[in-house]
C-alpha positions, 0 to 999 in steps of 0.5 A: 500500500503506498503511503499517503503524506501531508504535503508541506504548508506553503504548498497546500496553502499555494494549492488553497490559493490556486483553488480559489482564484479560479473559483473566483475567475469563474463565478465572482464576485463571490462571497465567502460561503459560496467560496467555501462551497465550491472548494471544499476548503474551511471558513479559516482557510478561505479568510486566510487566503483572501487575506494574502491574496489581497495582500499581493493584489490579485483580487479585491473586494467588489462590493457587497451581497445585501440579497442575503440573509444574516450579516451583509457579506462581502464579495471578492473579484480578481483586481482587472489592473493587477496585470495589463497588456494588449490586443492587436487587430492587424488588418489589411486596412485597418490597425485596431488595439484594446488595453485589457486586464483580467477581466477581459473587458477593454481598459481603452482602444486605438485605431489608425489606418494600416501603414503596410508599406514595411515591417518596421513601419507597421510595427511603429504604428502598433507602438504608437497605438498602444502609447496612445491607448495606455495614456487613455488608461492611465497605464504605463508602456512598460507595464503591458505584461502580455500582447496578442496580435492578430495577422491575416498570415499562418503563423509558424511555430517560431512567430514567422508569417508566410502566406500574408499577400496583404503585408509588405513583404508578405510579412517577411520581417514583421515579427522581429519588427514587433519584437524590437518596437514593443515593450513586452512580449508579443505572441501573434497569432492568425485572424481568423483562429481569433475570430473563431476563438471570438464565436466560441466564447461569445458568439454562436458557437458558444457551448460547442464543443466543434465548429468551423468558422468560414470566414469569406472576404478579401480572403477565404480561411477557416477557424477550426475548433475540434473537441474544444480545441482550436486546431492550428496544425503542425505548421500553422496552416490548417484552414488556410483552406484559399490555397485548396484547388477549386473547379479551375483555379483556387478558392480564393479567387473563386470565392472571395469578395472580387468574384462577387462583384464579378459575378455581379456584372455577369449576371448583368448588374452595372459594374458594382463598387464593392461586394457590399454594394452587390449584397446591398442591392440584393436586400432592395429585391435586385434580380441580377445581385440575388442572382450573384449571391445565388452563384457565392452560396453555391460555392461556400455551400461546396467548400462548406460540404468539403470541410463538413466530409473531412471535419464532421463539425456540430456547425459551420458558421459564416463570417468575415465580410462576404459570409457575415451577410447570413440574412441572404446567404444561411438559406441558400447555403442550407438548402444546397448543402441539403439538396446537392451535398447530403452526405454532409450532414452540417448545420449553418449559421452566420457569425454574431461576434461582429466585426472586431471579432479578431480584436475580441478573440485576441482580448480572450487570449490576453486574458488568459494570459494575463490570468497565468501571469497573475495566478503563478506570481499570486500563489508561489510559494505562500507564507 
């Protein structure tokens, strides 16, 4: 039989204090008793290590429980500022930046149109940004502790970017770039893993455990979410989904927003301006733009059934700029998929995060970052 020992003190005390600030990650504000419920842990032992926990600034006092009976209870949350850092949306047009601190909500944002003529430019706009989105928030610089930066590129293992068409260089040089301009450690990761990231917490993959965001705009991607699980693969490609062949060259010219507006004229429309401007006149009953979003929903119905085969998801949501217009393109999508594709048993849906989804999915990265951060400073080892 094998022995069963007490561990040493400041262990468990850093095991107690581990406990409860996920508990109060999750559920707070809370009070004491709820505390003592969810952890196990005695009335001591929870007053002794909110004392400490308090002491080192990770979580404070967030008000009171006067809906209870008995005496008016305290209730505890983690301290949003005890660690601070930023996410950045790296667009083809446009570069976005939130400050935010444990509770994932945004301290202050930034924006500025996209400076892509080189790496070190785009990399000194983001400081700049970030300057100016810390002096919003009364933070210093120097104290952001973690940032996430979304890409329109694959990211490799090692922060090197390839497939960005819309980055100068393709994105040759912009990692180190960042590395040198900002102030704190920068994990970059591709937009639309962020985005799908975006609809899993909060968007209509939320209490899903698989899903694909398709994402159709300037560009065709794919966020995979398997078993919980965001999907990046062995080099980061996986969903780069533009590259695959198509009925004549590859999906990202036959899918994204250009062909729209192709199609448009096909069908005989006045040249468009834009996609949207196609997807507009669609809504105002244009019989040549309903013709035009016919033809983009055959062709995400057919990659759509492609991912449905290979994946087998509980749901394949639509976004970026072309796939977010759900309101005329979940029908068609639906339909066909069920009538030319039914051995691709897949639901669709349009995505609801928005469109600073990348930004929102890079907050929840931050976060959970930040939140390592503040939980292995707030529980080694305890006295």
């Amino acid at each position: 039989m094998t022995e069963i020992t007490a561990g040493p003190p400041a262990l468990l005390r850093s095991l107690n204090a581990r406990a409860v600030l996920e508990v109060v990650d999750r559920q707070g504000p809370i009070g004491r008793p709820e505390l003592r419920d969810a952890t196990g842990l005695s009335k001591t032992a929870i007053a002794q290590t909110l004392t400490e926990l308090e002491r080192r600034g990770a979580v404070e006092r967030a008000g009171f429980d006067v809906s209870r009976r008995g005496p008016v209870a305290t209730l505890y949350g983690l301290r949003e500022r005890a660690s601070v850092g930023a996410a950045v949306d790296i667009g083809h047009h446009r570069l976005r930046v939130i400050i935010t601190g444990l509770g994932r909500q945004p301290l202050a944002r930034a924006s500025a149109d996209a400076d892509h003529s080189s790496a070190p430019e785009t990399a000194a706009l983001v400081h700049r940004l970030l300057a100016q989105a810390c002096s919003d928030a009364d933070v210093d610089l120097d104290d952001l502790q973690v940032c996430v930066i979304g890409v329109p590129a694959v990211v490799g293992e090692g922060g090197e970017l390839r497939l960005a068409s819309g980055l100068a260089a393709g994105g040759v040089g912009l990692a180190s770039a960042l590395a040198d301009a900002l102030p704190c450690p920068a994990s970059l990761e591709n937009d639309t893993n962020l985005a799908a990231i975006a609809e899993q917490v909060g968007g209509s993959a939320r209490g899903l455990s698989s899903f694909v965001l398709l994402s159709v705009g300037a560009s065709v991607g794919a966020g995979v979410v398997i078993d919980g699980e965001l999907r990046r693969g062995s080099t980061g490609a996986a969903g780069e989904i533009a590259y695959l062949p198509g009925p004549g060259d590859e999906i990202d010219d036959s899918l994204g927003a250009q062909s729209v507006t192709t199609d448009a004229e096909a069908e005989g429309m006045a040249p468009p301006p834009s996609a949207r401007a196609v997807f507009d006149a669609a809504r105002a009953g244009d019989a040549a733009a309903l013709r035009a979003v016919e033809r983009t929903a055959r062709r995400i119905a057919r990659v759509s059934a492609s991912l449905a085969l290979v994946l087998d998801p509980e749901l394949i949501i639509l976004g970026g700029s072309i796939g977010s217009n759900g309101d005329l393109l979940v029908e068609p999508v639906s339909r066909i998929l069920r009538d030319a594709f039914p051995q691709a048993a897949a639901r669709v849906a349009a995505a609801t995060a928005g469109e600073h989804a990348v930004l929102d999915g890079a907050v929840r990265l931050c976060g959970d970052r930040l939140r390592e951060v503040v939980f292995d400073r707030a529980t080694a080892p305890l006295r």
